[in-house]
C-alpha positions in Angstrom: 23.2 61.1 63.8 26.1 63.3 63.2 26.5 66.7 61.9 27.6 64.9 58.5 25.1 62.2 58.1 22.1 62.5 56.3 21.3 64.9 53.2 25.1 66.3 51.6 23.3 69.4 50.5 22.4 70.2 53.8 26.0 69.4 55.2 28.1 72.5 55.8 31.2 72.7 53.6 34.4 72.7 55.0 37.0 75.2 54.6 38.9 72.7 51.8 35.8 72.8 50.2 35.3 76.8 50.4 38.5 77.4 49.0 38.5 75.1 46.1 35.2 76.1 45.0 36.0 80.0 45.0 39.3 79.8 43.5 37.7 76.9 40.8 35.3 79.5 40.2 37.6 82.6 40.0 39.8 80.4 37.3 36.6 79.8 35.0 35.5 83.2 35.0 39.0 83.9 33.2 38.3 80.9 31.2 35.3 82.3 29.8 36.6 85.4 28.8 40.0 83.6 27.2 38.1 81.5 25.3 35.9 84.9 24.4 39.5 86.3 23.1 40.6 82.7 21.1 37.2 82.7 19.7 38.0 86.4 18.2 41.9 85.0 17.0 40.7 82.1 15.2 39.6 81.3 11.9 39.6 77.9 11.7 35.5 77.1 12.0 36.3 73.7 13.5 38.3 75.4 16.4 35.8 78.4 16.3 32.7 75.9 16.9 34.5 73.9 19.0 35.4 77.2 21.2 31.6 78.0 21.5 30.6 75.1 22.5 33.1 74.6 25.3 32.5 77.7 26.4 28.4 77.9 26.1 28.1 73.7 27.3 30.5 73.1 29.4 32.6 76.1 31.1 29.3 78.1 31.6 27.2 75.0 33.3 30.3 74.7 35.7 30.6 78.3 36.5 26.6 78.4 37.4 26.9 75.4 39.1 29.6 76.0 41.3 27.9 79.5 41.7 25.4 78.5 43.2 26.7 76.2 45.8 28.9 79.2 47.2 25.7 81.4 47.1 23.6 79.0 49.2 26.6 78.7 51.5 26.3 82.3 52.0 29.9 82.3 50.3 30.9 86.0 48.8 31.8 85.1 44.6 34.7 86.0 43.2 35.2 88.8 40.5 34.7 88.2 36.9 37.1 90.1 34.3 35.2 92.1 32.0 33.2 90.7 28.9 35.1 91.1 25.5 33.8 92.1 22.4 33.4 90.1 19.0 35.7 91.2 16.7 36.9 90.1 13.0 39.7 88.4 12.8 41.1 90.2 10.0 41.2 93.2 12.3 43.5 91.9 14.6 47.1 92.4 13.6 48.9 89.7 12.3 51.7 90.3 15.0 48.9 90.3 17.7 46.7 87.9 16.6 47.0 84.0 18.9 47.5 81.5 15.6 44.8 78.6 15.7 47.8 75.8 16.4 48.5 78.0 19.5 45.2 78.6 20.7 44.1 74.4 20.6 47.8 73.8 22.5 46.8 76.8 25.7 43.0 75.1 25.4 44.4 71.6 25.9 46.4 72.7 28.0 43.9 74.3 30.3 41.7 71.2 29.5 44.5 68.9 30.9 44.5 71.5 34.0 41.2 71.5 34.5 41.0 67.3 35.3 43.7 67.9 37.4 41.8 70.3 39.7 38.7 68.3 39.8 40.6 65.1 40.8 41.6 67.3 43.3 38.1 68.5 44.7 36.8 65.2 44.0 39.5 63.9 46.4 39.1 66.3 49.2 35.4 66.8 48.9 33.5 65.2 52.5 30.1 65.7 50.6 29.1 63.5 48.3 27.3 66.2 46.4 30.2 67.8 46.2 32.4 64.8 44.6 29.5 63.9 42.3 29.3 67.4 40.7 33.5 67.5 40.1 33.0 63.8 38.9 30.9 64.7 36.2 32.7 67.8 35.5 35.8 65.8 34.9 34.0 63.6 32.7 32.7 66.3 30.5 36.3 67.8 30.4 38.0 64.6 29.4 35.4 64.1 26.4 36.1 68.0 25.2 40.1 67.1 25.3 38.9 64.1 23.3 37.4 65.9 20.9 40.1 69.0 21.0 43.2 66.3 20.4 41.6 64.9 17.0 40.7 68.5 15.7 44.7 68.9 16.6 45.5 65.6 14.8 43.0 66.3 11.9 44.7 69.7 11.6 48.3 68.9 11.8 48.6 70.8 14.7 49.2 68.3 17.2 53.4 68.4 18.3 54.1 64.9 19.6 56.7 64.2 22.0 59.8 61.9 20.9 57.8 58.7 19.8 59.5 55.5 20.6 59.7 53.2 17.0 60.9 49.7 17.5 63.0 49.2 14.2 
């Protein structure tokens, strides 16, 4: 038996591994508190309950998850950005203030993103553990942009690209 064969969890990761998993984690600690901030600029509730929940079932479970894996690794986690505080967004200034068509476009985009980096871990990952974990982390981020492009669509938010009619 190899150094790689047997249980994944007690497989050492490699150095691919390492890396993507801190700077994964670095990235959703900032996702946290941007969403923190579009939750304060919106007032649509569908994009306001639609923030929360990304953030609180979905972001969250990713950032504990991929928390602990560095921890038991003895790996040092990266920083967090401060918490921000709820505010009303009627006290933001209109000149300041992220409009809800702009917040779902930076969301999807950073949805869109996110698949791309787990496709990425998933692809370089030697433990299966590992894969698995940015598998089902992909899949939970495809079904939010799901749900993110028909509140666009239902909102008339959504800016479509040239479509292609055949007259």
């Amino acid at each position: 038996m190899g150094i790689l064969s047997g249980n994944p969890k007690e497989e050492p990761l490699h150095a691919g591994e390492v890396y993507h998993l801190w700077t994964h984690l670095l990235g959703l600690k900032s996702f946290l508190v941007t969403l923190e901030i579009f939750a304060n600029h919106t007032g649509d509730h569908d994009l306001k309950i639609f923030l929360g929940d990304l953030k609180d079932n979905c972001i969250k479970q990713e950032e504990q998850q991929v928390e602990a894996i560095l921890k038991e690794s003895g790996i040092r986690l990266p920083p967090a950005p401060p918490a921000r505080p709820n505010v009303e967004v009627q006290d933001i200034p209109a000149g300041a203030r992220f409009n809800d068509p702009e917040i779902a476009a930076l969301v999807t985009k950073d949805l869109g993103a996110g698949l791309v980096v787990c496709s990425t871990i998933m692809g370089l990952s030697i433990r299966e553990d590992i894969a698995q974990m940015f598998g089902d982390f992909h899949t939970q981020k495809a079904e939010y942009a799901s749900r993110l492009l028909t509140i666009n669509k239902d909102k008339g938010w959504l800016v479509p690209p040239p479509l292609m009619a055949k007259n």
